[in-house]
MARTIKOL-775145 format. One record per atom (N, C-alpha, C): residue in three letters; x, y, z. Coordinates in steps of 0.05 Angstrom, whole numbers, padded with zeros to 5 digits, always signed. Atoms other than C-alpha are relative to their C-alpha. Example, Ala and Ser with C-alpha at 12.3 -4.5 7.8 and 13.67 -1.06 7.14 Angstrom:
2
ALA+00018-00024+00000/ALA+00246-00090+00156/ALA+00018+00024+00000/SER-00016-00024-00001/SER+00273-00021+00143/SER-00015+00022+00014/
This chain:
287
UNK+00008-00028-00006/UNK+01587+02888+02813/UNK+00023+00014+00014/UNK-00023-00008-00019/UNK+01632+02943+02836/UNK-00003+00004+00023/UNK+00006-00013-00020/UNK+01641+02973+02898/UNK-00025+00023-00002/UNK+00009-00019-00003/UNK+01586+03019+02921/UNK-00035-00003-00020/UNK+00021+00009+00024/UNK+01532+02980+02870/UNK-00002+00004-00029/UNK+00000+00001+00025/UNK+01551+03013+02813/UNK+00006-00022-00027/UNK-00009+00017+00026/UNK+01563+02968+02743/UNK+00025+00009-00009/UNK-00029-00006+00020/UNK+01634+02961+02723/UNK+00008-00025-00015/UNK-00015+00012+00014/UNK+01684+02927+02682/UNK+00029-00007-00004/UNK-00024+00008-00005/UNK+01751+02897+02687/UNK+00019+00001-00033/UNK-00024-00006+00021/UNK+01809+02915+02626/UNK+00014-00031+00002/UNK-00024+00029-00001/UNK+01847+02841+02611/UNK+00030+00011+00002/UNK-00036-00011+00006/UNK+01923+02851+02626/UNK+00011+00013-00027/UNK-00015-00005+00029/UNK+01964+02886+02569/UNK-00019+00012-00015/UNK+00010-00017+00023/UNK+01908+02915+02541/UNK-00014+00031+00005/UNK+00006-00028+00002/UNK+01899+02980+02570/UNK+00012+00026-00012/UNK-00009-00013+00019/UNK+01954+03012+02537/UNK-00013+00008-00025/UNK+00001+00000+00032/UNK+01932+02995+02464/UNK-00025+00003+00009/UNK+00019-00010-00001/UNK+01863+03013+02488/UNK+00001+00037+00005/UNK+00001-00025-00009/UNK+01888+03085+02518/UNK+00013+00010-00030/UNK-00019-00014+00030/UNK+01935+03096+02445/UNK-00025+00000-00022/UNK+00028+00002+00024/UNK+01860+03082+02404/UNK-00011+00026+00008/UNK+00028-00025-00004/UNK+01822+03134+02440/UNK+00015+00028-00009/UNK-00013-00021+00003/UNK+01876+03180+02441/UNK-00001+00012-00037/UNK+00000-00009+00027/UNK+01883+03169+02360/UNK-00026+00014-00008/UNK+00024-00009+00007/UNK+01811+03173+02347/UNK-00008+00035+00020/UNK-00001-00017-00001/UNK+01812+03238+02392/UNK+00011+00018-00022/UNK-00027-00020+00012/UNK+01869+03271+02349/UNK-00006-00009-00028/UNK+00004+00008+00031/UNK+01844+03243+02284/UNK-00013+00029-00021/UNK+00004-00015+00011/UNK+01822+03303+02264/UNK+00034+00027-00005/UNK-00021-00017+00000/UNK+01890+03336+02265/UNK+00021-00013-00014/UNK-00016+00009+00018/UNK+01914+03298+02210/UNK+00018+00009-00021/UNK-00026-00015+00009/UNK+01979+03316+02177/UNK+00008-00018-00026/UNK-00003+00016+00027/UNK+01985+03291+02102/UNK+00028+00017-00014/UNK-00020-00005+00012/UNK+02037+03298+02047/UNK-00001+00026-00011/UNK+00000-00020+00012/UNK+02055+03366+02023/UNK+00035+00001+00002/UNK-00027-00001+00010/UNK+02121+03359+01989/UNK+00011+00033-00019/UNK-00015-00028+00007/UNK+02168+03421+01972/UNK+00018+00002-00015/UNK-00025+00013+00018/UNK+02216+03422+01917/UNK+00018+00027-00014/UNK-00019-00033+00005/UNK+02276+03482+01903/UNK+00025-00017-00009/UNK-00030+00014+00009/UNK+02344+03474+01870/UNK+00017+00005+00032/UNK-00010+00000-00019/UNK+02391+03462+01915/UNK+00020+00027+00014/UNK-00012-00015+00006/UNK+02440+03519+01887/UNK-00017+00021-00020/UNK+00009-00015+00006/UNK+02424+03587+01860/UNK+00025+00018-00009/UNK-00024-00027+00013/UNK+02478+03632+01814/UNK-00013+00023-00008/UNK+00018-00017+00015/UNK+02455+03694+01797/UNK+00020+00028+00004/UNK-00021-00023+00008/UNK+02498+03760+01769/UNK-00013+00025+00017/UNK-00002-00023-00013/UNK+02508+03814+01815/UNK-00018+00015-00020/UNK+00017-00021+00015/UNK+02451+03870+01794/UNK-00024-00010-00019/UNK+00028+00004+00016/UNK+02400+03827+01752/UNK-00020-00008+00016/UNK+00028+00013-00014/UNK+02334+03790+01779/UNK+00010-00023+00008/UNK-00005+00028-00004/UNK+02343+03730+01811/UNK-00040-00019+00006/UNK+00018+00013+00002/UNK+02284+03686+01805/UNK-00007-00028+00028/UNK-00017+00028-00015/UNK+02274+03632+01866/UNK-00028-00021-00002/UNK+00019+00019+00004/UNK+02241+03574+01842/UNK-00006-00022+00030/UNK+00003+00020-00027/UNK+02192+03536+01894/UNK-00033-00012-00017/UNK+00029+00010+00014/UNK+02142+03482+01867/UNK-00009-00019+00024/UNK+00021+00019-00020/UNK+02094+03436+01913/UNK-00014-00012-00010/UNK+00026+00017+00013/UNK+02050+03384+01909/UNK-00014-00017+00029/UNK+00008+00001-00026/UNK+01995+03372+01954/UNK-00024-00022-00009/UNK+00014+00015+00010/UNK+01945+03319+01965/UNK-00032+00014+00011/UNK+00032-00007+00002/UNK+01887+03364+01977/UNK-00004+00025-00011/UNK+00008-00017+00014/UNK+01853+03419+01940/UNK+00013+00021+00015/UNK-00001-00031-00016/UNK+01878+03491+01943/UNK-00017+00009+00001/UNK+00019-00018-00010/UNK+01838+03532+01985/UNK+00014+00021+00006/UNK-00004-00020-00007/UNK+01839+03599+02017/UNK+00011-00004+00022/UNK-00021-00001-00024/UNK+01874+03576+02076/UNK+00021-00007-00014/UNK-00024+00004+00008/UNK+01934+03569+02034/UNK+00019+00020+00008/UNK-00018-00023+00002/UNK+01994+03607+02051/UNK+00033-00003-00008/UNK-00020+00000-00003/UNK+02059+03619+02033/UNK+00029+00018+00017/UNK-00025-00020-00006/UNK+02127+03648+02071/UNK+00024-00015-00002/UNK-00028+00002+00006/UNK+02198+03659+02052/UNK+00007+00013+00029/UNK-00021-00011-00026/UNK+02253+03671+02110/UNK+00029+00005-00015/UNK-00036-00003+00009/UNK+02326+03690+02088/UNK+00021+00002+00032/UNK-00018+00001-00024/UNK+02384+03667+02133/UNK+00031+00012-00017/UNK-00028-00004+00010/UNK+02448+03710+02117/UNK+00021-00024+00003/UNK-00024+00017-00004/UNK+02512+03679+02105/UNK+00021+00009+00036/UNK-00012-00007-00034/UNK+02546+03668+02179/UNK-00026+00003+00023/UNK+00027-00007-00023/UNK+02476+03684+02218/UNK-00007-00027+00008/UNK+00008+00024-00003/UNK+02450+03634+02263/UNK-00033-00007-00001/UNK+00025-00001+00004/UNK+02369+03649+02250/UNK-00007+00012-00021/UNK+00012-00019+00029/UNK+02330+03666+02188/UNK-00017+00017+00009/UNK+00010-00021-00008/UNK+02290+03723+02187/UNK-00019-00003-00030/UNK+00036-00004+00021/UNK+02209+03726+02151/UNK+00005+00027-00024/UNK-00006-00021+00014/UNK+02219+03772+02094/UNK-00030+00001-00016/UNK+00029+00000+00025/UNK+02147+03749+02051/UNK-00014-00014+00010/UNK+00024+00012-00006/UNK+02085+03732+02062/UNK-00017-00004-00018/UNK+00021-00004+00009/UNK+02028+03712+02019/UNK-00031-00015+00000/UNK+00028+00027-00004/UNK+01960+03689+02034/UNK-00030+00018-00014/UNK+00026-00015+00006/UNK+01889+03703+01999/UNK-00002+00017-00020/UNK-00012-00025+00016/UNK+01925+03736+01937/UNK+00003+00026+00006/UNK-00017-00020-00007/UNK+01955+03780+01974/UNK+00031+00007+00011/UNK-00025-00001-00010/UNK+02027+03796+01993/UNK+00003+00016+00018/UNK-00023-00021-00026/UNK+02066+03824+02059/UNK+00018+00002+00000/UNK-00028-00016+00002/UNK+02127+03851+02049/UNK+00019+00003+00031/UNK-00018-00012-00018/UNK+02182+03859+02109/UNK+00011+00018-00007/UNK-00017-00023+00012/UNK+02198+03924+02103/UNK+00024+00012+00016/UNK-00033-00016-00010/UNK+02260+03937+02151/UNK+00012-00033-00002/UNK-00016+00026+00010/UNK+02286+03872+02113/UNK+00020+00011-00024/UNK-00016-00015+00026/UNK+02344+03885+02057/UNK-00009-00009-00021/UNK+00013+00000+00028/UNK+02293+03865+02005/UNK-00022+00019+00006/UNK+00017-00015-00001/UNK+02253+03923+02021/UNK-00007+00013-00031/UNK-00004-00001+00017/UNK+02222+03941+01956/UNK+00018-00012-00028/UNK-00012+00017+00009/UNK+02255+03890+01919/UNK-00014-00024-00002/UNK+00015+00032+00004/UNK+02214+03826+01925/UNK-00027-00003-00006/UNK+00024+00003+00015/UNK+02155+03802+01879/UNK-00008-00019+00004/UNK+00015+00019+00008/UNK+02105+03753+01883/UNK+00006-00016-00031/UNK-00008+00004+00024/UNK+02125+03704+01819/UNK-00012-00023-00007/UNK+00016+00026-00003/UNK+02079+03643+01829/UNK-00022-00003-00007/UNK+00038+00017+00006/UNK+02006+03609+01821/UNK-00007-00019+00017/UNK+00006+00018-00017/UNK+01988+03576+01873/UNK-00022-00030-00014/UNK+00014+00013+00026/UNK+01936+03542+01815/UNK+00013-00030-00008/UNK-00018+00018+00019/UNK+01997+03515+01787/UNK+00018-00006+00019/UNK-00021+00010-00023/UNK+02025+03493+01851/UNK+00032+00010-00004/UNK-00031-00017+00017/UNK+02087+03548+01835/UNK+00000+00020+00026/UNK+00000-00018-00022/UNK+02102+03591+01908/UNK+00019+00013-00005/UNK-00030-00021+00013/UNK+02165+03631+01872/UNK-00007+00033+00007/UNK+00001-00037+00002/UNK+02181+03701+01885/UNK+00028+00003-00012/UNK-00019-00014+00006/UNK+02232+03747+01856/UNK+00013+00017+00016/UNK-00004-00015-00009/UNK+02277+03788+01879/UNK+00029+00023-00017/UNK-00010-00025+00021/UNK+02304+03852+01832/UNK+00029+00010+00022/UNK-00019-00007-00009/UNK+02378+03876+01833/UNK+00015-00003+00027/UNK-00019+00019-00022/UNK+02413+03824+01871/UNK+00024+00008+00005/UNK-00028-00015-00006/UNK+02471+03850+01919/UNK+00023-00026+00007/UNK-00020+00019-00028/UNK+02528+03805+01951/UNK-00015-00003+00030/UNK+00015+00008-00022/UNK+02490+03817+02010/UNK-00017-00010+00012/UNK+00030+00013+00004/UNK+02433+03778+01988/UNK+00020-00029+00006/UNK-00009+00020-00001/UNK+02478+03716+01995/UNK-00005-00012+00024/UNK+00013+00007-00018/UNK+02450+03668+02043/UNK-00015-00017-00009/UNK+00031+00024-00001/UNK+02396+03611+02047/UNK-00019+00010-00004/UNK+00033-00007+00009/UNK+02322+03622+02031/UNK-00011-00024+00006/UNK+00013+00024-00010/UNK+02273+03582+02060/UNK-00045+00006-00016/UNK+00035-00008+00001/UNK+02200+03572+02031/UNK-00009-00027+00017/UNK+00018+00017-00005/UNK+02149+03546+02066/UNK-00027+00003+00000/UNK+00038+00004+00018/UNK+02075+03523+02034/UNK-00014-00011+00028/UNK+00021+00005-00011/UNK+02009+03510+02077/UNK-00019-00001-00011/UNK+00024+00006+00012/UNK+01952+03475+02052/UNK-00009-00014+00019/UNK+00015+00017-00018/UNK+01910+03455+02108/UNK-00014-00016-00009/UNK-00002+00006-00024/UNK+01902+03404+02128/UNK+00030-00011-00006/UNK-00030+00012+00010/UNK+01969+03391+02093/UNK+00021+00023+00008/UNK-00013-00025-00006/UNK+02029+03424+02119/UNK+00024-00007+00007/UNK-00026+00009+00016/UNK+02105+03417+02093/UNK+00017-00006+00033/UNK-00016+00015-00024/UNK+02147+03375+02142/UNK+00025+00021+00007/UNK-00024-00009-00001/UNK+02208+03412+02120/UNK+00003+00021-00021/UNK+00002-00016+00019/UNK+02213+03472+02084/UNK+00023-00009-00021/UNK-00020+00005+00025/UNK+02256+03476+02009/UNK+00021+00022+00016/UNK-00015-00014-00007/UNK+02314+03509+02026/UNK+00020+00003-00033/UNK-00022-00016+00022/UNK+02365+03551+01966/UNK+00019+00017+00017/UNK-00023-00016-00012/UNK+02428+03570+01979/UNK+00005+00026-00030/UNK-00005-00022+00018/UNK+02438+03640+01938/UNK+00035+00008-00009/UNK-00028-00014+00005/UNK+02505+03654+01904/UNK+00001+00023-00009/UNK-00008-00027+00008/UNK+02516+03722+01884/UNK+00025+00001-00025/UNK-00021+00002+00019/UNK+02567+03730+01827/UNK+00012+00023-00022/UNK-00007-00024+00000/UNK+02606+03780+01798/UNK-00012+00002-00040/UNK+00013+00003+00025/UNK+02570+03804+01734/UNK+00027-00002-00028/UNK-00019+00000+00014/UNK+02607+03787+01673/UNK+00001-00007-00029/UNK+00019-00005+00035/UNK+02606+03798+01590/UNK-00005-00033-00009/UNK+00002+00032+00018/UNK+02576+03726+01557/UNK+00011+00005-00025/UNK-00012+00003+00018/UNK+02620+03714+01504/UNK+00000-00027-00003/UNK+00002+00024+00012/UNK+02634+03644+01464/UNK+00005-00021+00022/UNK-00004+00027-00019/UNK+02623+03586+01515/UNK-00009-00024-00025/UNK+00025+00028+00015/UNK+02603+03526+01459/UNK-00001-00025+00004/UNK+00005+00028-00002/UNK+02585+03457+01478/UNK-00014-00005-00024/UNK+00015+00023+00022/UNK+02570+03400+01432/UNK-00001-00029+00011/UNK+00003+00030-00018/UNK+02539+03336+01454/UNK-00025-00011-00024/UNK+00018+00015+00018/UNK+02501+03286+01416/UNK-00043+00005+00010/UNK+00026-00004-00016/UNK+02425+03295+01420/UNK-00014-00016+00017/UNK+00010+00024-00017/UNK+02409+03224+01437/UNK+00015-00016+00005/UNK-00010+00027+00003/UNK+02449+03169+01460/UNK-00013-00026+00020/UNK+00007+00025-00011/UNK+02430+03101+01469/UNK+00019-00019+00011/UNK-00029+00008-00014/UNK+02462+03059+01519/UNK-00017-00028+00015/UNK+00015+00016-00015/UNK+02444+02983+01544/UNK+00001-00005+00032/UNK-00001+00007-00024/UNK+02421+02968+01610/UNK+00014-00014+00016/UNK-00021+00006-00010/UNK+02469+02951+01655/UNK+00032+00006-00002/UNK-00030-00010+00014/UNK+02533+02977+01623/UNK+00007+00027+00011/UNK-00005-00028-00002/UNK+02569+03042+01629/UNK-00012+00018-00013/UNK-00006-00022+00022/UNK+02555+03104+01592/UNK+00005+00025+00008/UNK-00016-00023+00003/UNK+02586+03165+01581/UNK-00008+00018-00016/UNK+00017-00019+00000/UNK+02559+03226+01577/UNK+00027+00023-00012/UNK-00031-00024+00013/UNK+02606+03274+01529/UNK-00014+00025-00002/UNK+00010-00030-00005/UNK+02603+03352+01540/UNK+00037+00012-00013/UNK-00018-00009-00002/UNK+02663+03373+01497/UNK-00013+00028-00004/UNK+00013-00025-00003/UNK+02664+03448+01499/UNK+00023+00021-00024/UNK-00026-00012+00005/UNK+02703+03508+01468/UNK+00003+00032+00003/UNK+00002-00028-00022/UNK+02725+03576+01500/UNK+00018+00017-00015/UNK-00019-00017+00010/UNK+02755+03639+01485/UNK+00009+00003+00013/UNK-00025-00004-00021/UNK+02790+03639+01550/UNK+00011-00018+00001/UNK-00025+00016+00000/UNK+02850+03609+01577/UNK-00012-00026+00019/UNK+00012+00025-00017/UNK+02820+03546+01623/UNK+00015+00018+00027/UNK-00013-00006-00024/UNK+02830+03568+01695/UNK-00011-00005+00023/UNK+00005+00012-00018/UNK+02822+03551+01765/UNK-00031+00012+00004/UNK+00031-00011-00011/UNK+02749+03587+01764/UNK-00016-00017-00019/UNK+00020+00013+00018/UNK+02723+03538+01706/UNK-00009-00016+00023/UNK+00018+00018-00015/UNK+02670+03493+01731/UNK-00024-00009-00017/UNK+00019+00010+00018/UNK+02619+03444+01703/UNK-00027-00015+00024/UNK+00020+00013-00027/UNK+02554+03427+01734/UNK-00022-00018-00028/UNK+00021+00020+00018/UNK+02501+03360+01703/UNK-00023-00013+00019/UNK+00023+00009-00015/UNK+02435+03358+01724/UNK-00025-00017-00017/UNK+00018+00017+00007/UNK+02375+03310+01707/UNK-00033+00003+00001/UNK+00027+00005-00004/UNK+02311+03313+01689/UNK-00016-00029-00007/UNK+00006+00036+00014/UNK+02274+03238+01686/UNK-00026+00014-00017/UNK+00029-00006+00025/UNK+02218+03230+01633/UNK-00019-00008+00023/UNK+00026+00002-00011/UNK+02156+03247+01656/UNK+00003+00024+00014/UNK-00003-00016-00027/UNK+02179+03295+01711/UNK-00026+00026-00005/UNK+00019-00023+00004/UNK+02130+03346+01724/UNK+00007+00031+00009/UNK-00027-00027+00000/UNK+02181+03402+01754/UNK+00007+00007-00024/UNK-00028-00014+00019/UNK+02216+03448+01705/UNK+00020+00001+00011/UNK-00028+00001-00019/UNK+02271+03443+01759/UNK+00019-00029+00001/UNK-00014+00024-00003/UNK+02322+03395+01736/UNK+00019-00010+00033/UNK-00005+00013-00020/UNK+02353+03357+01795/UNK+00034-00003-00002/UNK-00037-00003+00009/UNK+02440+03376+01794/UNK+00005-00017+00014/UNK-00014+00022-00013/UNK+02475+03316+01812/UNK+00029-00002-00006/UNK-00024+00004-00012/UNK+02538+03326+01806/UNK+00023+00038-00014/UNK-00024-00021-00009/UNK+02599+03385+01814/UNK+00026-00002-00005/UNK-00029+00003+00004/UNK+02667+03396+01780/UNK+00021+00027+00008/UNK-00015-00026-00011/UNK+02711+03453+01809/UNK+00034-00008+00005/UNK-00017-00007-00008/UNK+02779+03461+01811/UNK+00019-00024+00005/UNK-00016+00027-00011/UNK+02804+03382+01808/UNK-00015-00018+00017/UNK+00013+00029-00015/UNK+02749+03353+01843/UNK-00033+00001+00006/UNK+00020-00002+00017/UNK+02689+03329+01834/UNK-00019-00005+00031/UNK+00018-00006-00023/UNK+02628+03335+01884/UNK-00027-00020-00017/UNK+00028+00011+00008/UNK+02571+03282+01864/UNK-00029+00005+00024/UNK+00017+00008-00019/UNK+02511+03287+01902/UNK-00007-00018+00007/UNK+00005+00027-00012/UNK+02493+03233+01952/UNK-00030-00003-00002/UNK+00036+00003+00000/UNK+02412+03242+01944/UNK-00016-00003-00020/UNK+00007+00008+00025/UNK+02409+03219+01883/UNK-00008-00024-00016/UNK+00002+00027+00020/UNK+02388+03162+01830/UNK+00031-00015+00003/UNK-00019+00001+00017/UNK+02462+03166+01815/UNK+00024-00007+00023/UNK-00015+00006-00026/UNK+02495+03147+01890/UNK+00018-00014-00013/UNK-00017+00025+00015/UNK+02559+03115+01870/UNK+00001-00007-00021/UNK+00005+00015+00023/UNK+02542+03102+01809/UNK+00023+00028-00027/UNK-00007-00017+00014/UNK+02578+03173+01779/UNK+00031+00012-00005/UNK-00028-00002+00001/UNK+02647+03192+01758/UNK+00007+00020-00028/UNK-00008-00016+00014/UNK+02687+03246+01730/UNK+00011-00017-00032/UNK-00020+00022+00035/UNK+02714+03218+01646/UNK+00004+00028-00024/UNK-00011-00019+00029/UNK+02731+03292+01618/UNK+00023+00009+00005/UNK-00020-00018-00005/UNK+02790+03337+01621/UNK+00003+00028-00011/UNK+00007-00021+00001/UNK+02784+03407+01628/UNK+00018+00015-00020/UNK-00024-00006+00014/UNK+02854+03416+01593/UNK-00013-00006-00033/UNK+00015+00009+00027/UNK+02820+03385+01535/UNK-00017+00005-00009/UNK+00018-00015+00008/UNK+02765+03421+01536/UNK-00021-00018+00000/UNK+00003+00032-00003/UNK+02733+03352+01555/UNK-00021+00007+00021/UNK+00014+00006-00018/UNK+02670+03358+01612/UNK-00016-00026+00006/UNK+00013+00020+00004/UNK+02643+03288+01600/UNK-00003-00012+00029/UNK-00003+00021-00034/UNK+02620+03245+01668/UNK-00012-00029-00014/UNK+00013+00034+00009/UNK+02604+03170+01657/UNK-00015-00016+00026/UNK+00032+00012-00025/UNK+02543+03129+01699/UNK+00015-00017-00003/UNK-00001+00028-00002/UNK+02560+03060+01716/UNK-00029-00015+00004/UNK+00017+00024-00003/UNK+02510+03006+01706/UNK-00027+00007+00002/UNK+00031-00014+00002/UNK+02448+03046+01678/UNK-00015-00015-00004/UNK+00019+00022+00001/UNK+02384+03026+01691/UNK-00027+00013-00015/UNK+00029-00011+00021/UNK+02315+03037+01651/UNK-00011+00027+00019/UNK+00011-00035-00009/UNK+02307+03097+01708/UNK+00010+00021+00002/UNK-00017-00028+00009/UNK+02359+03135+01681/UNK-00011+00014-00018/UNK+00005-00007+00023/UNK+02322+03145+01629/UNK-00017+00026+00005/UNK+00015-00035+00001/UNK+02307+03236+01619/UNK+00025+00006-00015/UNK-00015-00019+00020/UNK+02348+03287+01594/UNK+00022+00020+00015/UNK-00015-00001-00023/UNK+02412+03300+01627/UNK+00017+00032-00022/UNK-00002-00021+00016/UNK+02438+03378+01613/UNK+00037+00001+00026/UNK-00024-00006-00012/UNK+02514+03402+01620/UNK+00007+00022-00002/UNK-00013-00034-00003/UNK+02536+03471+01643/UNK+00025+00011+00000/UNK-00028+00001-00005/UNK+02605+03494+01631/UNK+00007+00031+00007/UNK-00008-00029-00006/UNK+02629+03564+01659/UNK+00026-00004-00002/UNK-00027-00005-00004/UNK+02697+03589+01651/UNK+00015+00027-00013/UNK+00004-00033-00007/UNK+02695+03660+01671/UNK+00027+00014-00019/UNK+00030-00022+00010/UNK+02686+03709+01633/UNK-00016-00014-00019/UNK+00021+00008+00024/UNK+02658+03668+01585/UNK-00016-00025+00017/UNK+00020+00019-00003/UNK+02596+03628+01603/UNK-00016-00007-00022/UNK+00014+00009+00021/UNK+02549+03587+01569/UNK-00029+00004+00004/UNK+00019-00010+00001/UNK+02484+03615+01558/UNK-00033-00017+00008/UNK+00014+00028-00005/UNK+02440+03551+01553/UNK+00020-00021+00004/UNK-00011+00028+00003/UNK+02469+03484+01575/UNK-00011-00020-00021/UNK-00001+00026+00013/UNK+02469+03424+01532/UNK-00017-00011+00011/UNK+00018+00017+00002/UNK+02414+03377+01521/UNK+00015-00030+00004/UNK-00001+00025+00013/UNK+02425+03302+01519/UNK-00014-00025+00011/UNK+00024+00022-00006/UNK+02366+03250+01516/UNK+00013-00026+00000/UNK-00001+00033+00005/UNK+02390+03180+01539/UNK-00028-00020+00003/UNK+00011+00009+00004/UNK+02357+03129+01518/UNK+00013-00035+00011/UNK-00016+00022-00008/UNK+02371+03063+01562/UNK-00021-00023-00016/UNK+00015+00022+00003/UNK+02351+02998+01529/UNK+00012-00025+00010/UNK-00012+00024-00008/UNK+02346+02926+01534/UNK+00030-00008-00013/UNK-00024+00011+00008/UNK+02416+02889+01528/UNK-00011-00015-00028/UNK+00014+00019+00028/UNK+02421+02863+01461/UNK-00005+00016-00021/UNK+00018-00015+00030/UNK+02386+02918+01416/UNK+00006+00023-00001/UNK-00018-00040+00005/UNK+02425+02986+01418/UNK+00006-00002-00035/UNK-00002-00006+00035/UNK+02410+03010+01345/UNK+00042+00010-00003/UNK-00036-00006+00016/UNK+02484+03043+01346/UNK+00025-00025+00021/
């Protein structure tokens, strides 16, 4: 008995902690914080004066409701805070209107179709900067917003950019392969060409292929957050008219549809290049 007659009870050593961290959970259990993943290209080109489109897709693990919302922020280039420019919740939109997309920015999404995109009409230089979306689906609610960096670019006539690449190549598992993007231009090759190869895997449920790697000017920029860590390497020559990169040591989860972009201003290429690899077992590569 305790003091005073009341009925008590004594805690065993060591276990009042992991008794005080239970109650606490089961208090706070209702303030549960699930997956709601956010997905944007990383990079964004888009010609001085047309629309720029800014793709933002999500995927949530609980039903959309009416507490869903979306907001965009834009952080200029050099600024050290972004600033709220969009709002939309309850099919409706809010606009920042002493923002420099005043009149300029559209709703471009479906929340349905897990798609939170807006537009934004006659893009300046001064639109250049980061963009940040961030989705809310209670009780789900994005760790880390998608972030796009916006390039601005000086508008310029499309004339003959042509790539040719095989439609499919098959390549056995574990080996190299090499991914050919020859191309051919009506300009002279110059320090502004540049080739970018991004990936979509089979299956993916994004229309937003995944750019993994960067050729500019003599050197090549692979992305580190990729399938393709280490594993990727420049094998064209620009002189040659050559953009090809080669994988080392592909594996059955390379397997999508890897697209090559070649610019080399004024002439760009309108669509990139397709090309479906197909990794198989060692041993049975039809070619």
């Amino acid at each position: 008995m305790a003091a005073g007659g009341s009925a008590g009870w004594r805690v065993a050593p060591g276990r009042a902690p992991a008794l005080m961290l239970a109650a606490a959970a089961a208090a706070l259990g209702f303030l549960r914080v699930s997956a709601l993943d956010v997905k944007t290209p990383e990079e964004l080109f888009v010609e001085n004066g047309t629309e720029a489109r800014f793709p933002c897709t999500f995927s949530s693990s609980d039903e959309i409701s009416s507490a869903m919302s979306v907001s965009w922020s834009f952080q200029p280039e050099g600024a050290m805070t972004p600033i709220s420019f969009f709002y939309y919740s309850q099919g409706n939109t809010y606009h920042g209107k002493d923002t420099p997309f005043k009149n300029r920015i559209s709703w471009a999404g479906d929340l349905n179709k897990k798609d939170a995109s807006v537009s934004i009409a006659n893009v300046q230089f001064r639109d250049n900067g980061t963009y940040f979306c961030d989705v809310k689906n209670p009780p789900d609610i994005v760790v880390k917003p998608g972030e796009i960096r916006l390039r601005v670019v000086q508008r310029v006539r499309v004339s003959a950019v042509e790539e040719k690449t095989p439609e499919e190549l098959f390549v056995e598992n574990g080996t190299e392969a090499r991914l050919p993007c020859p191309f051919s231009s009506s300009e002279v090759i110059s320090s502004a060409t540049s080739v970018s190869w991004s990936f979509q895997p089979e299956g993916a449920m994004t229309p937003i292929p995944l750019q993994f790697f960067y050729y500019s000017q003599g050197n090549a920029y692979p992305r580190k957050d990729t399938p393709f860590k280490n594993r990727i390497s420049w094998a064209g020559d620009l002189n040659k008219k050559d953009a090809s990169v080669s994988i080392a040591n592909v594996q059955f989860r390379d397997n999508g549809t890897y697209f090559c972009d070649v610019k080399n201003p004024p002439d760009i290429v309108f669509i990139p290049i397709e090309i479906r690899l197909r990794v198989v077992q060692r041993g049975t590569s039809p070619h």
